[in-house]
N, CA, C and O atoms as a printed pandas DataFrame, in Angstrom:
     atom_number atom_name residue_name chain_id  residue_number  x_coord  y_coord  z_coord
0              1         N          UNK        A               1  -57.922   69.051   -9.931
1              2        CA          UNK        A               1  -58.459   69.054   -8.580
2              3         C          UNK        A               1  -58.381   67.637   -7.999
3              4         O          UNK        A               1  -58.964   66.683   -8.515
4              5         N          UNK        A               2  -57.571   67.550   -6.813
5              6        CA          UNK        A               2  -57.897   66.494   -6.303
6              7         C          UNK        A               2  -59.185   65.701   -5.778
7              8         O          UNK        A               2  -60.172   66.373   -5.478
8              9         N          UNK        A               3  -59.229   64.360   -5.655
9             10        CA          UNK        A               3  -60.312   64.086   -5.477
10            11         C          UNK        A               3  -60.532   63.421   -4.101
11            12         O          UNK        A               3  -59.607   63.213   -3.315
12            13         N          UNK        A               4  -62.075   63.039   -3.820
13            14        CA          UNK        A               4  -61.782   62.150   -2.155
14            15         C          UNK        A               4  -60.629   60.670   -2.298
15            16         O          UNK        A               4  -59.601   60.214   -1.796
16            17         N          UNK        A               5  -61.940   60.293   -3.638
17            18        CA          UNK        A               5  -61.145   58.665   -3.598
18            19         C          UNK        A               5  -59.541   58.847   -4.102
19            20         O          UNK        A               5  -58.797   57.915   -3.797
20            21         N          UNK        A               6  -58.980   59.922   -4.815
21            22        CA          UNK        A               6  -57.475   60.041   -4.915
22            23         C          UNK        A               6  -56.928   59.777   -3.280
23            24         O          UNK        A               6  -56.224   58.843   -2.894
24            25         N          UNK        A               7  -57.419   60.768   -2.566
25            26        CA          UNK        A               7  -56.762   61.160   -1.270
26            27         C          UNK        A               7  -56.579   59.138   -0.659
27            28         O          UNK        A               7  -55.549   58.476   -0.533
28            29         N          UNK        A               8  -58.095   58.719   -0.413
29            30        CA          UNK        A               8  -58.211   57.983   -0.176
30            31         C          UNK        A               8  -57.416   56.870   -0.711
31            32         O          UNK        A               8  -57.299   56.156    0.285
32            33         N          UNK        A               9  -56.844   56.325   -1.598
33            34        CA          UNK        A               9  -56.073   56.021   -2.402
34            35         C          UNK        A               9  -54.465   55.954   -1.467
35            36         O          UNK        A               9  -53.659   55.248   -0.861
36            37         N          UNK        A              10  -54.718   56.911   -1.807
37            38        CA          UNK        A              10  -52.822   57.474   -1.311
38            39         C          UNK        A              10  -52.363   57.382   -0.215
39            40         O          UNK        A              10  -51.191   57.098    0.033
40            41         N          UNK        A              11  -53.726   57.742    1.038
41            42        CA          UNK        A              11  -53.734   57.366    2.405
42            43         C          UNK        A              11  -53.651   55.578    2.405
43            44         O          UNK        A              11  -52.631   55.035    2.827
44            45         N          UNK        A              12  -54.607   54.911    1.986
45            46        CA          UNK        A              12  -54.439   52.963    1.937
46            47         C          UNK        A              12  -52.788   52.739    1.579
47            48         O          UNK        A              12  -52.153   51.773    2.001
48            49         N          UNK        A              13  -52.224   53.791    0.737
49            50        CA          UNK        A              13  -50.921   52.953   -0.042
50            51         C          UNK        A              13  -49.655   53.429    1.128
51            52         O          UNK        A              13  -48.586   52.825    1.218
52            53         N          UNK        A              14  -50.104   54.855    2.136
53            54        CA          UNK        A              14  -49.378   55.195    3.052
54            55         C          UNK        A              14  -49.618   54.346    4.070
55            56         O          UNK        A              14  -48.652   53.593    4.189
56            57         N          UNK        A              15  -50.468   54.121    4.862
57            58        CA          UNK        A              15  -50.690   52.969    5.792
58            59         C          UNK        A              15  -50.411   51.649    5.548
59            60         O          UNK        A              15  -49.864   51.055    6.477
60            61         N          UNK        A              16  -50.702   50.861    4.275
61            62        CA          UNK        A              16  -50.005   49.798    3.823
62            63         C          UNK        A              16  -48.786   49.423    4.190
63            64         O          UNK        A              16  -48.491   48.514    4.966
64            65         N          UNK        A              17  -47.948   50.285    3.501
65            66        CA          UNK        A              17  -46.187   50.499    2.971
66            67         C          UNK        A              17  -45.679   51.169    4.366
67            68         O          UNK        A              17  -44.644   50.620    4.743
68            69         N          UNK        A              18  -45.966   51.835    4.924
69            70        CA          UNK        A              18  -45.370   52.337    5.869
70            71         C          UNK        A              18  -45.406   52.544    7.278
71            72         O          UNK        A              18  -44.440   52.812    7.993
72            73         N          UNK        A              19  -47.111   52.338    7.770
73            74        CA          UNK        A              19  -47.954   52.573    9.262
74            75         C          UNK        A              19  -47.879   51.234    9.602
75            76         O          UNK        A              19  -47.106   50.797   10.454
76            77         N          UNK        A              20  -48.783   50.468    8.859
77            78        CA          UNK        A              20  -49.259   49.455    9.183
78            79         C          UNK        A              20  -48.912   47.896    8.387
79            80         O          UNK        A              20  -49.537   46.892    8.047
80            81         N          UNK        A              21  -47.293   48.496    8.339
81            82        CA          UNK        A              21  -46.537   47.382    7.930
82            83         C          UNK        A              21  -47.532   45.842    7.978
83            84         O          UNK        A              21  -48.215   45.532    8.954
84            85         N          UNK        A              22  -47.399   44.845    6.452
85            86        CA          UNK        A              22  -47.867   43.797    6.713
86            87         C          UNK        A              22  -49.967   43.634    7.020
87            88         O          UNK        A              22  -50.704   42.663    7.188
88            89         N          UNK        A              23  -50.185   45.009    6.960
89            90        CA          UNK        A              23  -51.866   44.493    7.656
90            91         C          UNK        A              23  -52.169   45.036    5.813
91            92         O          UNK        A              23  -52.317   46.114    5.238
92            93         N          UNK        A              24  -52.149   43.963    5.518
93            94        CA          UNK        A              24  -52.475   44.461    3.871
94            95         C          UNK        A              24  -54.561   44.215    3.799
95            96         O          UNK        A              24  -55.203   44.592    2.819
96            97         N          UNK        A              25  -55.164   43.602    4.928
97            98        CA          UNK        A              25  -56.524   43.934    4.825
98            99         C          UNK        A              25  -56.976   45.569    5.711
99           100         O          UNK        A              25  -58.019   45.966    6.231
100          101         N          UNK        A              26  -56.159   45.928    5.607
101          102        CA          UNK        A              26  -56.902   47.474    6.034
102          103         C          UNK        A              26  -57.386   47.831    4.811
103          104         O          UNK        A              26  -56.581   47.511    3.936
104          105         N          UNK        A              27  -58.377   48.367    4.378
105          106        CA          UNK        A              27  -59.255   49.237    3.780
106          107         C          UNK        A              27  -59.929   50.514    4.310
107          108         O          UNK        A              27  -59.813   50.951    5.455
108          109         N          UNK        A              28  -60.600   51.008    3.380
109          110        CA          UNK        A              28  -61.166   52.631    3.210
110          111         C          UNK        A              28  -62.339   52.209    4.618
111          112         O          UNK        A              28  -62.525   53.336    5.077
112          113         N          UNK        A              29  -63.198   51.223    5.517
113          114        CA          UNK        A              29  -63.815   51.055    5.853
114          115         C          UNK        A              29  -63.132   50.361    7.686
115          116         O          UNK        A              29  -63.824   50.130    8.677
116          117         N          UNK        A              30  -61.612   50.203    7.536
117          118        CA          UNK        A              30  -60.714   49.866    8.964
118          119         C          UNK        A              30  -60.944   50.844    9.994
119          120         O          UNK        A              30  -60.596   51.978    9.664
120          121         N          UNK        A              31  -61.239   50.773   10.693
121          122        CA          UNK        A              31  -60.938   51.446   12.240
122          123         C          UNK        A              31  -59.699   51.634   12.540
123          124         O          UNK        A              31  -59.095   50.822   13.241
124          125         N          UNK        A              32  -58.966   53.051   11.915
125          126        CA          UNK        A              32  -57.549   53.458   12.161
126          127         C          UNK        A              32  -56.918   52.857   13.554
127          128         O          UNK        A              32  -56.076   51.972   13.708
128          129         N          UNK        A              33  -57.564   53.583   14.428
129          130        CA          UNK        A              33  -56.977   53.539   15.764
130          131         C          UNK        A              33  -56.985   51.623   16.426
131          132         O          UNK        A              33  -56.058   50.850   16.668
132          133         N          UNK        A              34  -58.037   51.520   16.489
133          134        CA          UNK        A              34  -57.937   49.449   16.186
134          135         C          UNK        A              34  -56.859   48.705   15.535
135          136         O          UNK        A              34  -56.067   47.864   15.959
136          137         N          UNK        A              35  -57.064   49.302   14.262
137          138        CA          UNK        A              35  -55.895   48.500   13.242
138          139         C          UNK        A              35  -54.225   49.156   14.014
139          140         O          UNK        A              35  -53.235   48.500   13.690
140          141         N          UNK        A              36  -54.016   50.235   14.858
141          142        CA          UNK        A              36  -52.657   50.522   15.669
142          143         C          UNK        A              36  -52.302   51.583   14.890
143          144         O          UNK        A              36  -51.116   51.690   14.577
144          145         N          UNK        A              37  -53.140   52.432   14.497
145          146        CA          UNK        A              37  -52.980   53.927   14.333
146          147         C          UNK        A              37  -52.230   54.615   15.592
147          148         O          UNK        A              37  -53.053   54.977   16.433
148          149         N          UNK        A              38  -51.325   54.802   15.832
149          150        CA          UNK        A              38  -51.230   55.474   17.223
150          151         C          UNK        A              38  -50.354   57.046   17.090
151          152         O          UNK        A              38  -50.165   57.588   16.001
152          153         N          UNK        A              39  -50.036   57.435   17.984
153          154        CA          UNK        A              39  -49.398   59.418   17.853
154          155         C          UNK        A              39  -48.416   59.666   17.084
155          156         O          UNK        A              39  -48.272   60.712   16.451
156          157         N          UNK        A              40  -47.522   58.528   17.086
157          158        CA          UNK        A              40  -46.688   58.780   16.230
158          159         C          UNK        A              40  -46.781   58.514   14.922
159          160         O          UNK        A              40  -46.050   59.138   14.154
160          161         N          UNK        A              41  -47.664   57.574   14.438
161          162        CA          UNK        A              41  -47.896   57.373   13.184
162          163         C          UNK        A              41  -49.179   58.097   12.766
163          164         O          UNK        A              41  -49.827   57.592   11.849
164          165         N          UNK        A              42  -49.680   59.381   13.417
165          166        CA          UNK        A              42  -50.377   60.427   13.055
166          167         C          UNK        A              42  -49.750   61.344   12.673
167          168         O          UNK        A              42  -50.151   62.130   11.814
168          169         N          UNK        A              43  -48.363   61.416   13.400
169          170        CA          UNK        A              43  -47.746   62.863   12.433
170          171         C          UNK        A              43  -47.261   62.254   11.853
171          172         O          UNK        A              43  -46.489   62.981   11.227
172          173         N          UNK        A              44  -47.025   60.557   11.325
173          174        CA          UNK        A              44  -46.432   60.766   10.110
174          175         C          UNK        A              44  -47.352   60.929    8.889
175          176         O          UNK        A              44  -46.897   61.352    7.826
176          177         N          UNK        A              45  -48.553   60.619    9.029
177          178        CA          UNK        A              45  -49.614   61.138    8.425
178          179         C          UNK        A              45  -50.194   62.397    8.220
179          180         O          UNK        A              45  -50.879   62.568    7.212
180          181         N          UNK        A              46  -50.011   63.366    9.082
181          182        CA          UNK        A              46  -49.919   64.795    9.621
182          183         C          UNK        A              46  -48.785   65.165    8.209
183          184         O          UNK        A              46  -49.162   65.826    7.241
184          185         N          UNK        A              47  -47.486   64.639    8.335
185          186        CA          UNK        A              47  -46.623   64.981    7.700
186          187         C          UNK        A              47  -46.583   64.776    6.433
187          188         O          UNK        A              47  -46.036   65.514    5.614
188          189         N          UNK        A              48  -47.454   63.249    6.098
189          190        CA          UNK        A              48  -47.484   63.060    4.590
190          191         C          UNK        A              48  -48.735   64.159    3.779
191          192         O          UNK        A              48  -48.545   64.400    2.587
192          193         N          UNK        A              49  -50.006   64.797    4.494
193          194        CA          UNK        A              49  -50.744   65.214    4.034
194          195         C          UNK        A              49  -50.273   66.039    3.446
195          196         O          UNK        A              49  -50.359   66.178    2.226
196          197         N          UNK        A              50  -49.342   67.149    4.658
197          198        CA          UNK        A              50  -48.582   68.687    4.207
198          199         C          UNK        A              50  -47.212   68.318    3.024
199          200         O          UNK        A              50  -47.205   69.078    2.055
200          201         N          UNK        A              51  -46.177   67.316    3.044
201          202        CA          UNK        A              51  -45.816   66.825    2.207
202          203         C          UNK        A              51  -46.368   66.911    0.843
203          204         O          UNK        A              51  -45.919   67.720    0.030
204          205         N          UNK        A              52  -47.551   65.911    0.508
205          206        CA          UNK        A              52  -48.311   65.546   -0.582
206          207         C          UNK        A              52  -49.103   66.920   -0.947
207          208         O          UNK        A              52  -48.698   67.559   -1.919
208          209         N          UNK        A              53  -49.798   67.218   -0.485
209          210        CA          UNK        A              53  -51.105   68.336   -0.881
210          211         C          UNK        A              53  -50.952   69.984    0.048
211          212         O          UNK        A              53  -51.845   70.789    0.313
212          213         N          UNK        A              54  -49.812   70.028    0.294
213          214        CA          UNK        A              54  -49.753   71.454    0.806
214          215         C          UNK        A              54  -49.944   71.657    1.914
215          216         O          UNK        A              54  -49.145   72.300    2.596
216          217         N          UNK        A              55  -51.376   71.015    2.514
217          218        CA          UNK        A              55  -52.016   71.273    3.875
218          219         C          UNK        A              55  -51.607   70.975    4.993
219          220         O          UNK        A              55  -50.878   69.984    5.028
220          221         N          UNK        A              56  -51.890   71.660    6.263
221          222        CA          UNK        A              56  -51.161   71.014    7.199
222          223         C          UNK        A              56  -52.839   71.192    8.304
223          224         O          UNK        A              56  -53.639   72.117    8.445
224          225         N          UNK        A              57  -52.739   69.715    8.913
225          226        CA          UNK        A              57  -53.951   69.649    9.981
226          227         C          UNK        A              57  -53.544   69.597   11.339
227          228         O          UNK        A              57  -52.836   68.690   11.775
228          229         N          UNK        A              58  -53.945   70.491   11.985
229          230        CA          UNK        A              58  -53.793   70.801   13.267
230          231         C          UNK        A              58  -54.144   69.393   14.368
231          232         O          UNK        A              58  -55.199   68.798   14.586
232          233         N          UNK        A              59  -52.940   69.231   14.836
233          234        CA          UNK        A              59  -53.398   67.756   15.619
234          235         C          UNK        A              59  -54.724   68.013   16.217
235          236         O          UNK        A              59  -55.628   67.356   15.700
236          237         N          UNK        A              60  -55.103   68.893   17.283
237          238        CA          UNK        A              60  -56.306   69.644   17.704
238          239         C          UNK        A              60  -57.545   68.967   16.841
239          240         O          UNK        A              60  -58.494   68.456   17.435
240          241         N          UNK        A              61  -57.478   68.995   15.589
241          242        CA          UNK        A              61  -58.430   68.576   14.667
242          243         C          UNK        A              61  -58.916   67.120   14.537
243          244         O          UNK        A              61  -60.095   66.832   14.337
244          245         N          UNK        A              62  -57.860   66.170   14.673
245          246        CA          UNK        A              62  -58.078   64.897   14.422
246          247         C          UNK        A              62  -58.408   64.103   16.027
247          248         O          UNK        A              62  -57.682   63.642   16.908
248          249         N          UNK        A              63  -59.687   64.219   15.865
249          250        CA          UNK        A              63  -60.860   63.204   16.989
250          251         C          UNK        A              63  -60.589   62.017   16.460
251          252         O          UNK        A              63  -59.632   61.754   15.731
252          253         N          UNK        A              64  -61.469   61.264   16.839
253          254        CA          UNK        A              64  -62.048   59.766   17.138
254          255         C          UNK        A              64  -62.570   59.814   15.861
255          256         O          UNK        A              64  -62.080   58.905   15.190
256          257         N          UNK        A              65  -63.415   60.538   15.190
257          258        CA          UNK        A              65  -64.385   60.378   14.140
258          259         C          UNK        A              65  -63.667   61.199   12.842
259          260         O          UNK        A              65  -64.138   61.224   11.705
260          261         N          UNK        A              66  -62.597   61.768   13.216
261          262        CA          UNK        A              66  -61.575   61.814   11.966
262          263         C          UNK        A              66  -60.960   60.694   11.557
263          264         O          UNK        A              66  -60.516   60.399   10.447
264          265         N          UNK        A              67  -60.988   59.901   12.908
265          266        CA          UNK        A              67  -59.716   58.261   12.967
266          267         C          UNK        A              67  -60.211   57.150   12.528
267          268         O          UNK        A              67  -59.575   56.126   12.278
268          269         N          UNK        A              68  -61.841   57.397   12.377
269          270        CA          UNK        A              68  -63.089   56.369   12.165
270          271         C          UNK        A              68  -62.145   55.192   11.033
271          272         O          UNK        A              68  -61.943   53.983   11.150
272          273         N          UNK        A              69  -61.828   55.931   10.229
273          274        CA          UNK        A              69  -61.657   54.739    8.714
274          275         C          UNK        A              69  -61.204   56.132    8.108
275          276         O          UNK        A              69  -61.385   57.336    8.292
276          277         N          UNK        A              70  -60.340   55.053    7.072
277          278        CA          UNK        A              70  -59.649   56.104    6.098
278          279         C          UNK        A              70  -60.641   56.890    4.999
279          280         O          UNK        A              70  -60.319   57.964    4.491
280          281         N          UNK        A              71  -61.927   56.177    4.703
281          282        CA          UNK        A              71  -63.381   57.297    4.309
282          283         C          UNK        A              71  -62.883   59.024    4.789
283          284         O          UNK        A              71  -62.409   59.961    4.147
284          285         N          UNK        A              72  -63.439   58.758    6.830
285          286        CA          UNK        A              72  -63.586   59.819    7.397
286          287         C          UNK        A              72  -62.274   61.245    7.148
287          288         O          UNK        A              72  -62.445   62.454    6.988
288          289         N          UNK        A              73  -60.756   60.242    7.228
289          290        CA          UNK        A              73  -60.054   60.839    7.438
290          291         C          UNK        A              73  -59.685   61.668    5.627
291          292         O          UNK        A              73  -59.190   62.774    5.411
292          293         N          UNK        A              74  -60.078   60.793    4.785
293          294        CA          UNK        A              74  -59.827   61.475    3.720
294          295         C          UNK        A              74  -60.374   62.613    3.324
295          296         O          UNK        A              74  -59.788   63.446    2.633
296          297         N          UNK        A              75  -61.807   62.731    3.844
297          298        CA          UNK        A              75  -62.877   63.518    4.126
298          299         C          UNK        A              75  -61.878   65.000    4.396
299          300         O          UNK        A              75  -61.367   65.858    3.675
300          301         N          UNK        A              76  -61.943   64.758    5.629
301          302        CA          UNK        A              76  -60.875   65.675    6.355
302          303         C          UNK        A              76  -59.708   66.214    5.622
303          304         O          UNK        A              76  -59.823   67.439    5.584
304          305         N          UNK        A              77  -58.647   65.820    5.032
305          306        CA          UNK        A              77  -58.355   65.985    4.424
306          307         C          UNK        A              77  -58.599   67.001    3.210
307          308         O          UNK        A              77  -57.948   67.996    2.891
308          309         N          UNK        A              78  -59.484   66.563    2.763
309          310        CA          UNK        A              78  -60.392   67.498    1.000
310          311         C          UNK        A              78  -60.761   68.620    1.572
311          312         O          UNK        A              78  -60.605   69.700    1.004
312          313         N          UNK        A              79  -61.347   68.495    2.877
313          314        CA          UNK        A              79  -61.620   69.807    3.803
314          315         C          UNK        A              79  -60.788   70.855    3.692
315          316         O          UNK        A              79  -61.230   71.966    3.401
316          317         N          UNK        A              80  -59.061   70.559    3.982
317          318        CA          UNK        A              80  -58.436   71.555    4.117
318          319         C          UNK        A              80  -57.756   71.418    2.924
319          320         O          UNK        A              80  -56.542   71.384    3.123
320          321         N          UNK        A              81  -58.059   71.329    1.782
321          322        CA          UNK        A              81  -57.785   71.788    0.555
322          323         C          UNK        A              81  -58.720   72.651   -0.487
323          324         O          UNK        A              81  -58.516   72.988   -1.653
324          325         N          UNK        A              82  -59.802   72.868    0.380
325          326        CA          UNK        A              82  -60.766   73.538    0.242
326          327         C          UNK        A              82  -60.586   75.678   -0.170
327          328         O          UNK        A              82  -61.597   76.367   -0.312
């Protein structure tokens, strides 16, 4: 069974390496959308979830307080593996 802090994990090493080229102080506690989270680098996140863990999240789903920090969004995540 996957876990939060796995998800969480995997999301920091996707934003690292690939979103947020170079911002190597983002952590589980960053303000996605601040740090330059923006639409397109939501479906690629959109895309890595269903990729990685099966699930697929309805853009519809991801608010402000899904985008909070990678905590919230991992959250979300475990949700739809539920």
């Amino acid at each position: 069974m996957t876990t939060q802090s796995e998800i969480e994990q995997r999301l920091l090493d996707l934003l690292r390496r690939e979103i947020l080229r170079g911002q190597s102080t983002v952590d589980l506690d960053t303000d996605l959308v601040a740090a330059g989270v923006d639409s397109l680098s939501l479906v690629s996140i959109l895309l890595f979830v269903e990729r990685e863990y099966g699930a697929w999240m309805p853009e519809m789903e991801i608010t402000a307080e899904v985008l909070k920090n990678v905590r919230s969004l991992a959250a979300h995540v475990l949700k739809h593996l539920a």
